[in-house]
Legacy VTK file of the C-alpha trace (Angstrom):
# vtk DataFile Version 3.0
C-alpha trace
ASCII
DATASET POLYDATA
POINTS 318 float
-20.781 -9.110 -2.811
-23.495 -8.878 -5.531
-20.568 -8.065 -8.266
-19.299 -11.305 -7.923
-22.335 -12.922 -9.461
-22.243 -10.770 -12.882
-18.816 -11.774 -14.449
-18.385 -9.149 -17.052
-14.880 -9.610 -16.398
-12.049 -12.471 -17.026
-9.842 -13.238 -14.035
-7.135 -15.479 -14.206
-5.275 -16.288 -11.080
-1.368 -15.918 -11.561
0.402 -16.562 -8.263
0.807 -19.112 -5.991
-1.820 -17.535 -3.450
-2.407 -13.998 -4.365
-2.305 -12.224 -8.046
-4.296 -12.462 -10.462
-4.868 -10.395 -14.422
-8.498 -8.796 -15.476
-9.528 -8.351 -18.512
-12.323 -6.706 -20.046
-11.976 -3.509 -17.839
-12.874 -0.431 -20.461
-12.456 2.743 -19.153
-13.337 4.963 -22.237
-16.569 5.172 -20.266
-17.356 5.349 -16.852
-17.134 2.172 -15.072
-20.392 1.068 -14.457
-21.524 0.026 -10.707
-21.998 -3.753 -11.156
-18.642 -4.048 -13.224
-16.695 -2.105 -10.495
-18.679 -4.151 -7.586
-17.636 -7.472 -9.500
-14.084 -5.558 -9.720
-13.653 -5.245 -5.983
-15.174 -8.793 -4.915
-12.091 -10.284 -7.365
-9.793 -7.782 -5.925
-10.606 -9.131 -1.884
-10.325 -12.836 -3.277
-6.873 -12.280 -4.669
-5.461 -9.578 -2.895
-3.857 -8.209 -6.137
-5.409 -7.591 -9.406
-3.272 -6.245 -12.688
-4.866 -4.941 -16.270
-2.632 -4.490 -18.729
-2.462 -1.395 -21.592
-5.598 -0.003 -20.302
-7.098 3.728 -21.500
-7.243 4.650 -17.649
-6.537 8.376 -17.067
-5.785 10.021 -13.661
-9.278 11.030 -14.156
-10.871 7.610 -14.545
-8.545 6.268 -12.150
-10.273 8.691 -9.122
-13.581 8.341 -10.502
-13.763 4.253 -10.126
-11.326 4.369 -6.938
-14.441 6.671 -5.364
-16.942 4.175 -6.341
-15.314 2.135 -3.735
-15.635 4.766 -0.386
-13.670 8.218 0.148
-10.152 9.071 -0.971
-7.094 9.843 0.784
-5.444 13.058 -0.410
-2.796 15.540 0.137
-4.501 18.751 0.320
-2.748 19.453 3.969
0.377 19.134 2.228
-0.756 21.305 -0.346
-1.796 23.895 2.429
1.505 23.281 4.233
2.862 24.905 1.127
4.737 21.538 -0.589
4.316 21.592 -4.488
3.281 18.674 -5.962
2.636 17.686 -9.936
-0.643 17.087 -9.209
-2.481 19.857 -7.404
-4.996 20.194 -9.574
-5.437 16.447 -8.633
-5.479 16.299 -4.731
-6.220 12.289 -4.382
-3.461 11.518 -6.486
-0.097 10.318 -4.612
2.366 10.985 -6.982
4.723 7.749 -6.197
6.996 8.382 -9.496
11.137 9.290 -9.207
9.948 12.861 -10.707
9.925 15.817 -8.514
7.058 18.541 -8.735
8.741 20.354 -12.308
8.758 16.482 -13.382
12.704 15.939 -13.775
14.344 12.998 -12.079
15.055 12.942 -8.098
18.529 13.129 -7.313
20.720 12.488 -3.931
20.330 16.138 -4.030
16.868 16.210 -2.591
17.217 14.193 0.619
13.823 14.507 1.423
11.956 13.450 -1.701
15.127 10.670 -1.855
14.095 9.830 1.715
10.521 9.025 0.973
11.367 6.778 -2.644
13.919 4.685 -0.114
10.993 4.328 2.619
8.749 2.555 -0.319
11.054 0.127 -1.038
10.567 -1.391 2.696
7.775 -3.488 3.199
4.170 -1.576 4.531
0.669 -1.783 4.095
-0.111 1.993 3.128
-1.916 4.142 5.630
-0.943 1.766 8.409
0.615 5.191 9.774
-2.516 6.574 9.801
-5.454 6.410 12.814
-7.684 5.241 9.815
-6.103 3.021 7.331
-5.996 2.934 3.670
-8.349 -0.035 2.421
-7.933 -0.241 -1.849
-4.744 1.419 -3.436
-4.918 1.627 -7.081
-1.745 2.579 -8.772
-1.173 3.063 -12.887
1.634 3.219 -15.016
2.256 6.222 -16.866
6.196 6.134 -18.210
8.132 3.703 -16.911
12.133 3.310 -17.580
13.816 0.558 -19.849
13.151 -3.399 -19.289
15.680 -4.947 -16.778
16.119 -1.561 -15.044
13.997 -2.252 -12.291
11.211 -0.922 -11.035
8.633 -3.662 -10.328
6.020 -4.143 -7.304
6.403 -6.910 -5.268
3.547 -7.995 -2.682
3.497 -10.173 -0.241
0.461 -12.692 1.077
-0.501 -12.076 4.669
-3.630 -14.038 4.872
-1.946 -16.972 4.012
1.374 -16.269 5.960
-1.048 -15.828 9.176
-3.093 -19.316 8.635
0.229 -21.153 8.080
1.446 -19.924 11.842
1.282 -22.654 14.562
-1.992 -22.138 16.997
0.284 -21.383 19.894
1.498 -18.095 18.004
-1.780 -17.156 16.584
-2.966 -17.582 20.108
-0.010 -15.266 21.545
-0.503 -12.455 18.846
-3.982 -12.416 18.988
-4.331 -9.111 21.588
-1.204 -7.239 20.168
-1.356 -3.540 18.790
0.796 -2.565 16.628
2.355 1.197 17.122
2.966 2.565 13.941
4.935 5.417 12.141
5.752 6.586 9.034
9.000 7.961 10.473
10.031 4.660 11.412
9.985 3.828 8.188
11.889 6.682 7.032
14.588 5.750 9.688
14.922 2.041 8.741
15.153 3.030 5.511
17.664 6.155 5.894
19.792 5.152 9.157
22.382 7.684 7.990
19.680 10.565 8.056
19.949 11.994 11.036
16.927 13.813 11.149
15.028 10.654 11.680
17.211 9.639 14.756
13.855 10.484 17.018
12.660 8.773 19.917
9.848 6.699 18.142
8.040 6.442 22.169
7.298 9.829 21.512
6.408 10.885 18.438
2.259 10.498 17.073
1.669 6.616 16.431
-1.160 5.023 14.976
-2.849 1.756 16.848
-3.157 -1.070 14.578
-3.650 -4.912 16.098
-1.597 -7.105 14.301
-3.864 -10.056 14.006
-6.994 -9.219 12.293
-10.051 -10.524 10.002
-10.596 -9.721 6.739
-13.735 -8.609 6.911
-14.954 -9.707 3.482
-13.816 -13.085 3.097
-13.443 -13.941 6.801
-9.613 -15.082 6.713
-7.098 -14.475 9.630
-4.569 -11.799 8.058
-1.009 -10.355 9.318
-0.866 -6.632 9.897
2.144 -5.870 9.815
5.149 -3.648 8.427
8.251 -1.221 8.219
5.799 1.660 10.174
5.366 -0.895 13.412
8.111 0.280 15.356
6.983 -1.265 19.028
3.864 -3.471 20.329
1.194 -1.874 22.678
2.768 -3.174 26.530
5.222 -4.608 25.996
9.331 -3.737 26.418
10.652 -1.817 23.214
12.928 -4.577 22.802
10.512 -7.522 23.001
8.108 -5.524 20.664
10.815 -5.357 18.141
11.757 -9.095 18.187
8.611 -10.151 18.121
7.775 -7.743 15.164
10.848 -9.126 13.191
10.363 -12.677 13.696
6.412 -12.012 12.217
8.349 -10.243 9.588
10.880 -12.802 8.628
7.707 -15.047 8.482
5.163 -13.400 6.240
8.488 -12.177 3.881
9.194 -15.735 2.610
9.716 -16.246 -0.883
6.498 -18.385 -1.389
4.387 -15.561 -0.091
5.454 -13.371 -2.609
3.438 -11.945 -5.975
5.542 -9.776 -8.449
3.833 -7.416 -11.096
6.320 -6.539 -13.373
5.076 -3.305 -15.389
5.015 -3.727 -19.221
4.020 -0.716 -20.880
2.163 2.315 -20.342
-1.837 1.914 -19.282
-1.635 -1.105 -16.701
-2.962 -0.901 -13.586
-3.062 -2.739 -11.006
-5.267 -2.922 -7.444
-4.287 -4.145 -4.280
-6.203 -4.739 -0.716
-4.161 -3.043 1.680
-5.971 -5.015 4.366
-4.630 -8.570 2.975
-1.353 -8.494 1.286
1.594 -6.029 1.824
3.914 -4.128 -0.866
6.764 -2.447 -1.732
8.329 -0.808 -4.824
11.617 -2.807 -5.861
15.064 -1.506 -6.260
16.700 -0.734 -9.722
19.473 1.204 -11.656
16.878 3.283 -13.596
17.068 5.458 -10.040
18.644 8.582 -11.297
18.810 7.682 -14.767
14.891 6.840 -16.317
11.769 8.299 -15.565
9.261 6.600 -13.765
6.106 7.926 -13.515
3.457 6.294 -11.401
0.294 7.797 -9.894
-1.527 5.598 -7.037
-4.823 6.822 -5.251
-5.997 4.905 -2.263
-9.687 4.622 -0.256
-10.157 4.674 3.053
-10.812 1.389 4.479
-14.634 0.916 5.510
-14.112 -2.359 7.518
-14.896 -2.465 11.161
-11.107 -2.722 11.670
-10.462 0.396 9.628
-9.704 2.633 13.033
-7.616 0.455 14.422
-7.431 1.038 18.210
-7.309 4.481 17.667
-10.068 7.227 18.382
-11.737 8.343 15.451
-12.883 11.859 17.278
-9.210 12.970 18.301
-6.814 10.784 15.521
-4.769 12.832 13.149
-4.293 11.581 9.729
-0.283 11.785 8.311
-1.240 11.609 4.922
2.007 11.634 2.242
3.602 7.864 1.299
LINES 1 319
318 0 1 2 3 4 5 6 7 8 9 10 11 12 13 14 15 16 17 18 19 20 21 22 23 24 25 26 27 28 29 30 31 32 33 34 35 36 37 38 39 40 41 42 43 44 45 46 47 48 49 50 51 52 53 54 55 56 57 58 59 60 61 62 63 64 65 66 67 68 69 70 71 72 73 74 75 76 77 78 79 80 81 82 83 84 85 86 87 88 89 90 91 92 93 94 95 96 97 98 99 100 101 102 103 104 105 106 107 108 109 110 111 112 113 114 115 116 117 118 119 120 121 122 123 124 125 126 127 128 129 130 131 132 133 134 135 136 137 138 139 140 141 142 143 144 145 146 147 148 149 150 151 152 153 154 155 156 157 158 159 160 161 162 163 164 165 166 167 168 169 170 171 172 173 174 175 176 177 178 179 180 181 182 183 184 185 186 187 188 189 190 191 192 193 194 195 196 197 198 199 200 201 202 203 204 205 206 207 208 209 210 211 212 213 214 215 216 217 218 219 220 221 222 223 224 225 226 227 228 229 230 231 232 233 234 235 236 237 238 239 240 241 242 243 244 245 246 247 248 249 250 251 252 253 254 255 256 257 258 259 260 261 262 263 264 265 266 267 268 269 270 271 272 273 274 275 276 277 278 279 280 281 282 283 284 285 286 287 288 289 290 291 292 293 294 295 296 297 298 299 300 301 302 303 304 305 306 307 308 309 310 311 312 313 314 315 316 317
């Protein structure tokens, strides 16, 4: 991209493959084109990018995340008659441990509980959805004592897909993926049983699993807690096949942690080469947490999956 020529910004990697901190990101102002194109050429290099004690507002946040392509929102769940914090604020995703009055989530809201658990499980967000999310950008506005918990982990599937042997990439290379967020919410709450569904029948989304990132031209992994089966083949040969790929890209060396330090950071993430998830901790019922992500729709060639744009659905909520 053009952007990447400009450096008005400092990045310095931090992981072993993916992660990497910006500086010079000012958003007192409105983020000027070429800064947020150099923004987004850093962010498909490294996968992750994190800014620390930043002035971004929910505000700012939407206004450089639409620089980038459309928004996701939850207006249908707004319609649907759910209350959210945020209505004022449809593109936000409100992925704090508040509910809508902002007190704490408790064990006695099993469906908002539900939804926290299914985070904590490995996914690419939107993968549930007939078009995909591509950028998620997600800022910290309270967050609950040090050691508590609480961090984002992410995982590197470009790398974790060149480091398979030829022979697999070979045997992967024409599987779909059949994805739903309620297979999420299963794996995630097996006591619940209001996800014990037939997953055969229920909407899925039709993802293949081995892809190209469209803007550097790496192999990458697509894959996740919402890919319940593979396209043709037996349920149970989808799912082994799905956990051994798991197993694989999950491996400790793979994996970039941002640990959130105070108020203001931010951090970005490609959806389309690394995957995420929000990590356990005892601040649960005891701290706020309040974060606020908003995610584009991915533009990539790939961003429909194997679905049909004219008849898909989208889900929506995380």
């Amino acid at each position: 991209m053009p952007g990447a020529l400009i450096k008005k910004l400092t990045i310095t990697p931090l992981g072993n493959f993916i992660g990497a901190q910006v500086e010079g990101l000012d958003f007192s102002e409105p983020i000027p084109d070429d800064v947020a194109a150099e923004l987004r050429a850093a962010l498909h290099e490294h996968g992750v990018l994190v800014a620390r004690a930043t002035n971004v507002t929910d505000e700012t946040m939407i206004a450089l995340g639409k620089k980038w392509g459309p928004l996701d929102n939850v207006l249908a769940h707004i319609k649907a008659g759910r209350r959210m914090r945020f209505e004022h604020l449809p593109e936000i995703f409100d992925v704090s441990n508040l509910d809508p009055d902002g007190n704490i989530i408790t064990k006695d809201d099993p469906v908002r509980t539900s939804s926290k658990r299914g985070n904590t499980l490995w996914h690419a967000d939107g993968a549930y959805n007939p078009r995909r999310s591509g950028i998620s950008i997600i800022r910290a506005v309270e967050l609950p004592p040090k050691g508590t918990g609480g961090q984002t982990e992410f995982l590197d599937s470009r790398t974790a897909y060149e480091d398979l042997p030829d022979s697999k990439k070979e045997k992967i290379k024409s599987y779909v993926g059949m994805n739903t967020l309620l297979w999420n919410r299963r794996l995630a709450n097996p006591d619940m049983p209001e996800f014990d569904l037939d997953f055969t029948k229920v909407p899925l989304s039709k993802h293949p699993i081995a892809q190209i990132h469209e803007p550097t031209g790496r192999g990458n992994l697509y894959i996740g807690s919402y890919n319940h089966h593979i396209e043709g083949l037996s349920i149970e040969e989808g799912r082994r096949i799905t956990d051994e790929l798991l197993e694989h890209v999950t491996q400790e060396k793979y994996k970039f942690t941002v640990h959130w330090e105070q108020a203001g950071d931010i951090a970005f993430w490609d959806n389309t080469a690394v995957l995420h998830r929000a990590a356990v901790g005892e601040y649960g019922e005891k701290y706020r947490r309040d974060m606020r992500r908003i995610s584009t729709f991915d533009d990539s060639k790939w961003a429909w999956g194997a679905n049909d744009p004219a008849t898909a659905k989208q889900v929506g909520l995380t």
